[in-house]
ROVEXDO-266356 format. One line per 10 residues: number of its first residue (from 1); their letters; for each residue x, y, z of N, C-alpha, C, CB. Coordinates in steps of 0.001 Angstrom, whole numbers. Glycine has a CB too. Example, Ala and Ser with C-alpha at 12.3 -4.5 7.8 and 13.67 -1.06 7.14 Angstrom:
1	as	13190:-5690:7800:12300:-4500:7800:13200:-3300:7800:11308:-4473:9046  12850:-2250:7080:13670:-1060:7140:12900:30:7870:14084:-598:5725
***
This chain:
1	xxxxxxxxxx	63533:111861:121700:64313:111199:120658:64292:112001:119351:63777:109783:120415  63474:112771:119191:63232:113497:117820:64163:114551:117955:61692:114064:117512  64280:114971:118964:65490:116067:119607:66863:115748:118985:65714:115909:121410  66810:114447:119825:68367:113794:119166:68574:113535:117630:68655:112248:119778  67366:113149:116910:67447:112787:115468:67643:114286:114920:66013:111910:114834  67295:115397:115238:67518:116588:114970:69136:117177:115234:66494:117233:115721  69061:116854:116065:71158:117338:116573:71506:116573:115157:72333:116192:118659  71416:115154:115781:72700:114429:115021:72310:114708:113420:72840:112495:115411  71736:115303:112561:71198:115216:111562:72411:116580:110772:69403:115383:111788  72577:117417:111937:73455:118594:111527:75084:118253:112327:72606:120246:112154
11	xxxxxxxxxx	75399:117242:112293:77087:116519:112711:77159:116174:111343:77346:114930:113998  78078:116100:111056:78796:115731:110030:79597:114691:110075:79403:116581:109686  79623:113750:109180:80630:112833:109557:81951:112838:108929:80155:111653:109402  82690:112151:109680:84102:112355:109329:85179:111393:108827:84578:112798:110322  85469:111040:107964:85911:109567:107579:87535:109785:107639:85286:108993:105877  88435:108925:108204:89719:109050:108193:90291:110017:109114:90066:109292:107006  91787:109694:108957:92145:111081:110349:93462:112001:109422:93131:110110:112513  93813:111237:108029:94848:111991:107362:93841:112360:106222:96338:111140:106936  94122:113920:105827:92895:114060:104809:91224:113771:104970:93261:113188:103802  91086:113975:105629:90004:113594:105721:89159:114080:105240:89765:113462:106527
21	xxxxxxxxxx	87708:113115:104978:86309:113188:104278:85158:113796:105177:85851:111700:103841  84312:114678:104807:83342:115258:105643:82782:114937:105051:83138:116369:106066  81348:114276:104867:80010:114279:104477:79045:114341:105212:79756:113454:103904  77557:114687:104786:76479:114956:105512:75963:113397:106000:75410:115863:104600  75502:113473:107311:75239:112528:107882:73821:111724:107604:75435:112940:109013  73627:110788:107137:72568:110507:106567:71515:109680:108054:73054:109528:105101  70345:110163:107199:69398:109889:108578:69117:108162:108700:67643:110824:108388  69903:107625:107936:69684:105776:108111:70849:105696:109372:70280:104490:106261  72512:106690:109112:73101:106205:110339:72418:106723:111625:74539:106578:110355  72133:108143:111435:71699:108250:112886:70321:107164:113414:71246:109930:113064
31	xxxxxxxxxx	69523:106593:112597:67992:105725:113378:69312:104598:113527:65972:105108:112068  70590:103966:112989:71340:102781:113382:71654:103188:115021:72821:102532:112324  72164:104394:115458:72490:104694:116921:71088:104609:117421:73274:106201:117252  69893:105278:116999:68689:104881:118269:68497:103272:118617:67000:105423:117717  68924:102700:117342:68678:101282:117378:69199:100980:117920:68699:100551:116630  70893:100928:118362:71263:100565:118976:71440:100542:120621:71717:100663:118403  70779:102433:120967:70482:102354:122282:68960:101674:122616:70630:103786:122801  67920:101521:121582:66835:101022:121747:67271:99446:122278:65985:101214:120431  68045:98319:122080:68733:97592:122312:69501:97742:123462:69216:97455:121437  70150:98551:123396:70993:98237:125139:69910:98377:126444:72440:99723:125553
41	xxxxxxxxxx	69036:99440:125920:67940:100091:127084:67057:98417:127101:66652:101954:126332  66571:97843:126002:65688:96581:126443:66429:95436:126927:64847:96043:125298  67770:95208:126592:68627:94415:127206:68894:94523:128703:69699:94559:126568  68676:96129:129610:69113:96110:130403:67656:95689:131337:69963:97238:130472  66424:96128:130706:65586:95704:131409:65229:94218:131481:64713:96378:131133  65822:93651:130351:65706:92021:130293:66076:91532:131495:66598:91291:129226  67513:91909:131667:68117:91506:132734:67513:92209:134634:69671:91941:132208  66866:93086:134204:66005:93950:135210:66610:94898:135935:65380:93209:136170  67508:95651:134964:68769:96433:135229:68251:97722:135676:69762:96590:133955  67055:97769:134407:66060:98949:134617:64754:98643:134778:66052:99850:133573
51	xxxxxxxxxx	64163:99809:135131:62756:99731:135042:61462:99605:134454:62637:100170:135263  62189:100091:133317:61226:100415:131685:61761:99759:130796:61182:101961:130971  61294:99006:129844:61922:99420:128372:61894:100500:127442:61592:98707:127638  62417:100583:126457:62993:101748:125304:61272:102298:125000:64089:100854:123461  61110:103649:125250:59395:103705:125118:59363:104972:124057:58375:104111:126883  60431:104678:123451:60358:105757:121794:60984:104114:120859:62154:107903:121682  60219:104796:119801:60304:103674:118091:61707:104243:117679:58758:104105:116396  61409:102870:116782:62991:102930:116285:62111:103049:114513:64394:101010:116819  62581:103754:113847:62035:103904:112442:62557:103053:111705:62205:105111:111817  61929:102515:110749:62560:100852:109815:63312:101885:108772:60938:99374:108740
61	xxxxxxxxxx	64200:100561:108402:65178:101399:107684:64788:102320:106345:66211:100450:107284  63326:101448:105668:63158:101481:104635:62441:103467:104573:62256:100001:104263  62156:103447:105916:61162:104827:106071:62850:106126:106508:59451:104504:108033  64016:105316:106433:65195:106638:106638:65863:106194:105565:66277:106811:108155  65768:106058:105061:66912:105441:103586:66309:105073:102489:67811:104040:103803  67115:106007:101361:66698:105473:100023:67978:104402:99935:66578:106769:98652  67482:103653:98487:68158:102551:98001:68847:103442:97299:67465:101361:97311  69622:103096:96823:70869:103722:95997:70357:103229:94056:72800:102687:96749  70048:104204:93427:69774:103944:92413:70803:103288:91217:69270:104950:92223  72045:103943:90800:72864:103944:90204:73393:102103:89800:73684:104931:90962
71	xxxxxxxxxx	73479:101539:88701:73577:100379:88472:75027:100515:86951:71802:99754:88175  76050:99649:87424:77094:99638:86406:76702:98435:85272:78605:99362:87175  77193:98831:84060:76822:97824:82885:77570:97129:83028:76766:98109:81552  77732:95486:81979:78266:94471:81809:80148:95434:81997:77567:93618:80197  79758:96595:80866:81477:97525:80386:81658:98138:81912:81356:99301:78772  81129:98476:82326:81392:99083:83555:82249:97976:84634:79904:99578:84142  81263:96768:85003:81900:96131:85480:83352:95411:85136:81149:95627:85666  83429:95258:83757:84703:94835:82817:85642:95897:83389:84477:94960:80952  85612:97604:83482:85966:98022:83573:87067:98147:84966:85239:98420:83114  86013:97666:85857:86398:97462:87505:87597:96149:87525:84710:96909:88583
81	xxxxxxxxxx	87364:95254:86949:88419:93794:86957:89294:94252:85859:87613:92039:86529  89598:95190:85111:90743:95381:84387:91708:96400:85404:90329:96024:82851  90728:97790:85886:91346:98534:87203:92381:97164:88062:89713:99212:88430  91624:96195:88201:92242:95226:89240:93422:94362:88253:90873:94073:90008  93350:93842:87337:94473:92950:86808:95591:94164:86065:93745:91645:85533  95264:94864:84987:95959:95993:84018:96004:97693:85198:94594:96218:82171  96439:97690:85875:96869:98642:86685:97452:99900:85616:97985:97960:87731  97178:100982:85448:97475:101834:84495:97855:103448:85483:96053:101827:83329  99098:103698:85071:99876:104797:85846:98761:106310:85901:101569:105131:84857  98355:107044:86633:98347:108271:86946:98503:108962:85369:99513:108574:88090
91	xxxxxxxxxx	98097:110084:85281:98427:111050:84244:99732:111431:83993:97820:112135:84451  100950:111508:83621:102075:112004:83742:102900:111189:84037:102124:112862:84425  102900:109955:84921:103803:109455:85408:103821:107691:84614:103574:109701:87038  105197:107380:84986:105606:105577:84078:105516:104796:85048:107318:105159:83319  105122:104060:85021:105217:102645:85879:106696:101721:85223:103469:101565:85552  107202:101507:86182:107422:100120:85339:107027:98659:85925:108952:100002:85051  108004:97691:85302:107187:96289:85326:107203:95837:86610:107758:95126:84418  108167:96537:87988:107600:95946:89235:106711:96596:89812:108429:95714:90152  106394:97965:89245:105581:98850:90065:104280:98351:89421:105917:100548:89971  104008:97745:88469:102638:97498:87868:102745:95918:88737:102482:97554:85781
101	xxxxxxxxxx	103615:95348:88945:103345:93906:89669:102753:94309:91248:105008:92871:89789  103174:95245:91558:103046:95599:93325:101593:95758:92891:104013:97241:94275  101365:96903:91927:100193:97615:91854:98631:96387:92130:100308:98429:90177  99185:95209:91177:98555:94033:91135:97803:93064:91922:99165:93582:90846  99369:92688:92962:99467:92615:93899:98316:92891:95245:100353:93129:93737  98634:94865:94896:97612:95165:95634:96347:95181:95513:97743:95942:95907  96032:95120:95151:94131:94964:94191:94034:93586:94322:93886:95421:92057  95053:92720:94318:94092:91696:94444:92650:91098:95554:94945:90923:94440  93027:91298:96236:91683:91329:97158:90575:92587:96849:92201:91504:98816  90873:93515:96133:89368:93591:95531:88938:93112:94164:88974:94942:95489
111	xxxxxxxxxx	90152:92543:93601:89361:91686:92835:88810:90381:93701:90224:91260:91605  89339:89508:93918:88714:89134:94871:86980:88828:94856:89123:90055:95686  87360:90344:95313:85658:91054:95859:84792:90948:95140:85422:92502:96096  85185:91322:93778:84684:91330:92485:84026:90062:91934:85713:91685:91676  85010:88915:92099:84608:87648:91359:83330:87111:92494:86139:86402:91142  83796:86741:94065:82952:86409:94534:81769:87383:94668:83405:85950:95437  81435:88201:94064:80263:89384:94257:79600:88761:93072:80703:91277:94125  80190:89342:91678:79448:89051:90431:79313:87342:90254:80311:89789:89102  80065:86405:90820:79783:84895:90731:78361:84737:91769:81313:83878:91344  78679:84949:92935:77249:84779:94022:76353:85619:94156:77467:84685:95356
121	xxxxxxxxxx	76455:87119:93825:75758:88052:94311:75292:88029:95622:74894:88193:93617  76330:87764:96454:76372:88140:97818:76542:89649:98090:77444:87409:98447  75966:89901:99703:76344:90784:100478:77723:90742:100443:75812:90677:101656  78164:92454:100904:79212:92334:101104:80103:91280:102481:79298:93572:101053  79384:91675:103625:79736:91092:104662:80062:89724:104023:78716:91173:105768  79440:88918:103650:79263:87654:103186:80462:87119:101958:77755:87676:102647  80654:87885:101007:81775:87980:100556:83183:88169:101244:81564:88752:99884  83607:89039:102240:84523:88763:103154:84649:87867:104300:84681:89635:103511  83765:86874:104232:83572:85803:105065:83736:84147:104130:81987:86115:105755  83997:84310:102928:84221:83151:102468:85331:82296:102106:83732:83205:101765
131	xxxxxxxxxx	85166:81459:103069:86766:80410:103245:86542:78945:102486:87182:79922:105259  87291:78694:102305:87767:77116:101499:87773:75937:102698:89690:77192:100714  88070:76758:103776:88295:75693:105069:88025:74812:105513:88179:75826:105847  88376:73658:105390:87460:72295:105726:86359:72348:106664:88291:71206:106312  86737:73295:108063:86564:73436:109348:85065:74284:109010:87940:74215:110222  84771:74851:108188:83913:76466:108165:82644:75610:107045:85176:78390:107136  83092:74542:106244:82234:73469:105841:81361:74494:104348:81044:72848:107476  82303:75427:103959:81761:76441:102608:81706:75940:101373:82606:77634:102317  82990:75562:101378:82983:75535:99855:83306:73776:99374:84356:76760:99238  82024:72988:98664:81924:71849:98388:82257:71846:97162:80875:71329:98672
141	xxxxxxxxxx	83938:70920:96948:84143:71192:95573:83509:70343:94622:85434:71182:95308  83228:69275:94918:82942:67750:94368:81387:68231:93941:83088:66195:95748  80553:68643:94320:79477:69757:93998:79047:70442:93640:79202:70163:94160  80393:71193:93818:80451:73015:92806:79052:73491:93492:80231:72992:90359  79055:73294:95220:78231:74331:95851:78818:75288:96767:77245:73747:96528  78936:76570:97041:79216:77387:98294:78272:77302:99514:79243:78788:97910  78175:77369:100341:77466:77675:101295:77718:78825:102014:77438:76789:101967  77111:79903:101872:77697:81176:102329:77923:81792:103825:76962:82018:101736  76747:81026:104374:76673:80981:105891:77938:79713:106235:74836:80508:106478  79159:80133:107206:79718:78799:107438:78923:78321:108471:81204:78745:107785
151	xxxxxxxxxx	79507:77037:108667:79150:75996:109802:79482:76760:111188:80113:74485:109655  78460:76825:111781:78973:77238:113481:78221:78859:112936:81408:77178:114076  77779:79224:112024:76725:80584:112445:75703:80738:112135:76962:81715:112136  74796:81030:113296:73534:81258:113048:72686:82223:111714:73313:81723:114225  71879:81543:111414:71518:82426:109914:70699:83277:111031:70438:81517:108214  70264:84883:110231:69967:86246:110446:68890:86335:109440:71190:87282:110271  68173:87503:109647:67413:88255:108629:68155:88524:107365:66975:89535:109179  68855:88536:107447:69941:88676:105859:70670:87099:106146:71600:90464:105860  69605:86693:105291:69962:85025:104618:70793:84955:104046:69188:84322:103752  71751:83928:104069:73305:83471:103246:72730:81931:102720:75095:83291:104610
161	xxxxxxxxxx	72798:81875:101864:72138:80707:100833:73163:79953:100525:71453:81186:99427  73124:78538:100161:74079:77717:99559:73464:77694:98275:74349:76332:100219  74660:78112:97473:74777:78490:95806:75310:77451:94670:75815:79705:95661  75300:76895:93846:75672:76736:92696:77135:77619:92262:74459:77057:91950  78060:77287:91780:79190:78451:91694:79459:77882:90106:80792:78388:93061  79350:79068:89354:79722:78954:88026:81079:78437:87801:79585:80170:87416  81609:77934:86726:83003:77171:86570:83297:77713:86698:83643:76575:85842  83897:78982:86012:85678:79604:85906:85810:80075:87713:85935:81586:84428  84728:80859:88617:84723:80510:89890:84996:79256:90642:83795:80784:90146  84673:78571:90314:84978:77409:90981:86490:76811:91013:84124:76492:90424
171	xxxxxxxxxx	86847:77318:89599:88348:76837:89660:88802:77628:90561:89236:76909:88388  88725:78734:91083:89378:79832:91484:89540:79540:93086:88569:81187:91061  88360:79028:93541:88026:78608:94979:88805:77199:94420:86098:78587:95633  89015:76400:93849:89802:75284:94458:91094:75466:94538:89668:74130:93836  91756:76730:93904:93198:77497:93934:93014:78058:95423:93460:78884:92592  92368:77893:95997:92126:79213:97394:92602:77614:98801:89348:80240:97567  93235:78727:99428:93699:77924:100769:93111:79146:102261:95933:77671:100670  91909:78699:102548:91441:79749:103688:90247:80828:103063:92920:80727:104237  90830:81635:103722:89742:82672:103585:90046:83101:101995:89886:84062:104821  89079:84101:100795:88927:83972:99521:89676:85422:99616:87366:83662:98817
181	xxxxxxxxxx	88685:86433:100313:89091:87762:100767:90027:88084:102147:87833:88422:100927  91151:88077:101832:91873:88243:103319:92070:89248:104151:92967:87973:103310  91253:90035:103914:91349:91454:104395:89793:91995:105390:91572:92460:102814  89496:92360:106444:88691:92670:107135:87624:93337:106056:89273:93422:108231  87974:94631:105311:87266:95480:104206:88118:96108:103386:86403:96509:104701  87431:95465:101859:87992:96114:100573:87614:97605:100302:87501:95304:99358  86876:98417:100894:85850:99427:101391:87314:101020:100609:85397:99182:103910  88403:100871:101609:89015:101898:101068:89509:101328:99296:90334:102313:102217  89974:100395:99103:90002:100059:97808:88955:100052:96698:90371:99065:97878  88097:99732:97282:86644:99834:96594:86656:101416:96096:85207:99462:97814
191	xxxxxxxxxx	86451:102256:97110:86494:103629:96810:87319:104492:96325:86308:104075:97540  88469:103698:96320:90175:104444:95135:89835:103913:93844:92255:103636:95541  88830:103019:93379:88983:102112:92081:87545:103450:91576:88569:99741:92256  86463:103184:92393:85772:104204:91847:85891:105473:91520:85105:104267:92295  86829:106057:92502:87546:107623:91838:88588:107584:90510:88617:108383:93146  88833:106399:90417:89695:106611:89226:88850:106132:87945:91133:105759:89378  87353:105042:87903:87154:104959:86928:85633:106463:86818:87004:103246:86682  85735:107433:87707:85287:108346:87742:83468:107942:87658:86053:109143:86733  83047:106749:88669:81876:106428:88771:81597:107245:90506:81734:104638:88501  79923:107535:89954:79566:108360:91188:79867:107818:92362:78246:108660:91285
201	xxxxxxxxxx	79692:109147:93284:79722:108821:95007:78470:109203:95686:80928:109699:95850  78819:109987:97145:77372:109776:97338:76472:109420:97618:77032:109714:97107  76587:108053:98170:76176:106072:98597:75534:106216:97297:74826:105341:100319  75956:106308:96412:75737:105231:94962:75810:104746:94474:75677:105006:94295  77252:104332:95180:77676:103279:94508:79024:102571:96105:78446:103986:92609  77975:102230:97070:78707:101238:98075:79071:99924:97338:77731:100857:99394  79770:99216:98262:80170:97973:98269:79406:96751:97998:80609:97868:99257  77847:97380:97815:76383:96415:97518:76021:96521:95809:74767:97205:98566  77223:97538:95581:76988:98293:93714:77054:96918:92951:78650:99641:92907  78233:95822:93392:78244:94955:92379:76791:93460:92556:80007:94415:92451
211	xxxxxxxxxx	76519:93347:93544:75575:92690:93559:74097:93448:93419:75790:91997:94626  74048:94319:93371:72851:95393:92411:72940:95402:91273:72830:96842:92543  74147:95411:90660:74304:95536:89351:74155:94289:88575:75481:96097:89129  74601:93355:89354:74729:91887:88717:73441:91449:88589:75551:90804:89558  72126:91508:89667:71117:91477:89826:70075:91679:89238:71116:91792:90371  69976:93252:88780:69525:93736:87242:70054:93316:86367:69606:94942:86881  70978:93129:85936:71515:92806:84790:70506:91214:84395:73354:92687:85042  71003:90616:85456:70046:89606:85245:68779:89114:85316:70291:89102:85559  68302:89914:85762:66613:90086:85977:65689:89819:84977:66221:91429:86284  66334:90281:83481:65534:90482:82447:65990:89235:81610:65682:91936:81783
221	xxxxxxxxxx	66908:88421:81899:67462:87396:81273:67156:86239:82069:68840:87586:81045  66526:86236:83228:65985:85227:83827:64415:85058:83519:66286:85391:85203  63661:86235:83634:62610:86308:83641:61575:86124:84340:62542:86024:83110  60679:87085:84459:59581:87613:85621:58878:86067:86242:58101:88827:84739  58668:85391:85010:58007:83767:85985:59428:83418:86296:56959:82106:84892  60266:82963:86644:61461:82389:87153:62086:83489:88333:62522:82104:85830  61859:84706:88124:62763:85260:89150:62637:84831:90349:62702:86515:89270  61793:84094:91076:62060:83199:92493:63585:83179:92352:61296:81421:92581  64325:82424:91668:65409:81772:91996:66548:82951:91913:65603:80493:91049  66345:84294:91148:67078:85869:91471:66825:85791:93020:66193:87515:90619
231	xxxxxxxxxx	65681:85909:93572:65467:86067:94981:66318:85265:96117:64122:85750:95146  66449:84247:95057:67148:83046:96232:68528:83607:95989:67013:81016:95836  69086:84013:95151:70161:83838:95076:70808:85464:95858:70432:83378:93526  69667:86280:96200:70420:87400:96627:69951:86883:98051:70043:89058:96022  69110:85695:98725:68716:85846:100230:67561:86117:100491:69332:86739:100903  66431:86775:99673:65422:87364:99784:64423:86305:100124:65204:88134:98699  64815:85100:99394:63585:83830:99617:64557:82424:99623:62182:83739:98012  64069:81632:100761:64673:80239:100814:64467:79219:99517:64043:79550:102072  65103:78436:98956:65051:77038:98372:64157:76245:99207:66455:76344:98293  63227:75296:98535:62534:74279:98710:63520:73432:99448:61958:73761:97483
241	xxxxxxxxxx	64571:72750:98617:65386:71701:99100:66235:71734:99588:65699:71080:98575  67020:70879:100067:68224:70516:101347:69032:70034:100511:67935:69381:102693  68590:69289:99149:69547:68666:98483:70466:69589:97538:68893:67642:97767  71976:69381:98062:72586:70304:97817:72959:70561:95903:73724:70062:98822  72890:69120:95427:73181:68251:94030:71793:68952:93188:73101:66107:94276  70839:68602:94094:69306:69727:93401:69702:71350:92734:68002:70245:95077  70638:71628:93058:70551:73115:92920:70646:73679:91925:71268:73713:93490  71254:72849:90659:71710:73134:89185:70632:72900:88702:72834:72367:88491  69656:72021:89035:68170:71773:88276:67804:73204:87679:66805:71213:89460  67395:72908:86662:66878:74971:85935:65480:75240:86673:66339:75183:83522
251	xxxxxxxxxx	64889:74089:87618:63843:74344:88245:63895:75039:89975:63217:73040:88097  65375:74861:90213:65828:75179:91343:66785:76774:90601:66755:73671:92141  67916:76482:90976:68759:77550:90535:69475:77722:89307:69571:77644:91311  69029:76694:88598:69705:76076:87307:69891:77298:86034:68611:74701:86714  68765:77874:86042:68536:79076:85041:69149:80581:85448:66912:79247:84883  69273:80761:87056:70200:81993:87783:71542:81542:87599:69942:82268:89504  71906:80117:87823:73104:79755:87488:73812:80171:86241:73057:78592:87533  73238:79805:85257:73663:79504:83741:73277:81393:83364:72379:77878:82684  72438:82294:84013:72864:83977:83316:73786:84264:83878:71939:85292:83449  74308:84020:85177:75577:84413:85710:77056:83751:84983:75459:83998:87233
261	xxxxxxxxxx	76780:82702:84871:77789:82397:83418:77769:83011:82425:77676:81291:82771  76623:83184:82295:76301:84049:80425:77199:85338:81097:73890:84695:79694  77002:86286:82285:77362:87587:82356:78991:87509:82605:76494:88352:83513  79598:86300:83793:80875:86046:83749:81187:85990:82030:81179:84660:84648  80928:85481:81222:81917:85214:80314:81867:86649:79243:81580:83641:79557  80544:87460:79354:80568:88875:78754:81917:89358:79140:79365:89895:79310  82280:89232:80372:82979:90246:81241:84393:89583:81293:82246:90484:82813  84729:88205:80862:85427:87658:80192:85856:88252:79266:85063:86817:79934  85353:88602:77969:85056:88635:76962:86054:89819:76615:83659:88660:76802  85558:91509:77715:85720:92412:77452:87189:92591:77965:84720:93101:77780
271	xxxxxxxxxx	87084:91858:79477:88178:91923:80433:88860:90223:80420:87486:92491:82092  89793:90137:79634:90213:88566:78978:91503:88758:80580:91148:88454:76513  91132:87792:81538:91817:87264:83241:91064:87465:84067:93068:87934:83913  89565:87975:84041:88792:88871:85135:88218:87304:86324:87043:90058:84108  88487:86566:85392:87972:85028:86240:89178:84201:86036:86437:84066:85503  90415:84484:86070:91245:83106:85674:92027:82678:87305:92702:83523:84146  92888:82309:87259:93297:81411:88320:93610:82875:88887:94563:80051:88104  94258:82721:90718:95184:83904:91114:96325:83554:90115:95701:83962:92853  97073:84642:89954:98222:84859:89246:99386:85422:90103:97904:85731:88149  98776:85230:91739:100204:85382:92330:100200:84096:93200:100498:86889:93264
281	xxxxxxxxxx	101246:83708:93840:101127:82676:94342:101111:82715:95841:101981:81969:93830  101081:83933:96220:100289:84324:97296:99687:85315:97833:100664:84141:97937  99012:85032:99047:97804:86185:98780:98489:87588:99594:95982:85614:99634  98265:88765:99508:98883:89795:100216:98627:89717:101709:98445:91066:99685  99530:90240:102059:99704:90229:103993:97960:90660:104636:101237:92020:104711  97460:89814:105214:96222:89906:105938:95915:91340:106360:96268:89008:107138  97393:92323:106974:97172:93837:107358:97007:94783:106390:98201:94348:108078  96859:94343:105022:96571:95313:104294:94941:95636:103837:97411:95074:103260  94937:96476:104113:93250:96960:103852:92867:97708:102905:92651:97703:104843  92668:96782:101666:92092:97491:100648:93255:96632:99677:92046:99374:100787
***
């Protein structure tokens, strides 16, 4: 297996098939492929397909991967939800007023991304999984709670918590019919918004940048005896209670609640629509990605 972690270490990966991106292959994806044959090989012996199980380790992620350091400010993030509402032409070239509406248009689902990221500080996955749907049992308006895990899926090692949702969010989800993000991954959009506001690459800034950023930001405004409830709110540690009405208590989530307001309305402040209703009256075609 060390053989193989050695090959694949000098492949390169290749992103896209027009233009395409080469980067160096980082040693967290290649231990994701041992993992995953470490898994098929014990699955097959489960079933007694084989003889053995997988008799090489799989390395934890934390021992092939750094964390990504890089964290955007309150302006930074302002910066990202104006990219998304105020669409601004290329060097040289005019927009006019339908090409800045399309432009709009299109971004909306990473804004989107944006509000439910910096409102919950969810995972990404978890952010493209959040529906209004009666059926999926998420979003309690009468409450002003999310539940991030819907009804009908099993919770994982990466916990999805039922949240508290700051107002100007909340209005936003009761404007929402279905899913919040309609798009599989904001991922290529994500990465056209960062080349233009000329923030690093690199994995420094993935799709986890805004709930890192939101995170710190608030860390120091919650404070070291209270940060339990930072923890809860990224997944890291469960809530005491079941009671969903408990959650605004400042002894529960009450105090993570109310800095994420404090930081929504900074970002308000700088970026005046970054939380207001949608402003189209419908959402872009499900096949568009990004």
């Amino acid at each position: 297996m060390d053989e193989f972690r050695s090959w694949s270490s000098t492949v390169p990966v290749i992103l896209g098939t027009i233009n395409p991106k080469v980067r160096e292959r980082a040693p967290g994806t290649t231990e994701a492929s041992v993992r995953t044959l470490a898994s098929a090989i014990n699955f097959a012996h489960d079933r007694r397909d084989t003889l053995f199980p997988a008799r090489f380790t799989v390395l934890a992620p934390r021992d092939v991967s750094r964390t990504p350091t890089y964290r955007s400010s309150i302006e930074e993030l302002a910066d990202m939800f104006r990219y998304c509402i105020a669409p601004q032409p290329p060097e040289g070239e005019i927009w006019s007023n339908k090409m800045i509406a399309r432009q709009r248009q299109h971004r909306e689902n990473l804004l989107r991304f944006l509000q439910v990221s910096v409102a919950t500080w969810c995972r990404p996955d978890a952010a493209h999984d959040v529906s209004t749907a009666p059926e999926r049992d998420q979003w309690i308006s009468t409450a002003r709670v999310l539940q991030l895990n819907p009804r009908g899926r099993r919770q994982t090692k990466k916990y999805r918590p039922a949240l508290p949702v700051p107002y100007r969010f909340a209005h936003i989800l009761d404007a929402t019919k279905g899913f919040f993000v309609t798009v599989k991954s904001v991922r290529k959009a994500f990465e056209a918004m960062l080349d233009d506001l000329g923030l690093p690459r690199e994995r420094e800034t993935g799709l986890k940048l805004i709930r890192r950023s939101v995170s710190q930001i608030a860390r120091p405004r919650i404070g070291e005896a209270q940060w339990r409830q930072g923890e809860i709110m990224l997944g890291h540690a469960k809530i005491s209670t079941s009671d969903i009405y408990a959650l605004f208590d400042p002894a529960n989530l009450g105090v993570a609640l109310a800095v994420t307001e404090g930081i929504i309305e900074e970002i308000e402040t700088l970026c005046s629509g970054a939380f207001a209703a949608p402003f189209t009256g419908e959402h872009p075609q499900p096949d568009y990605d990004g």
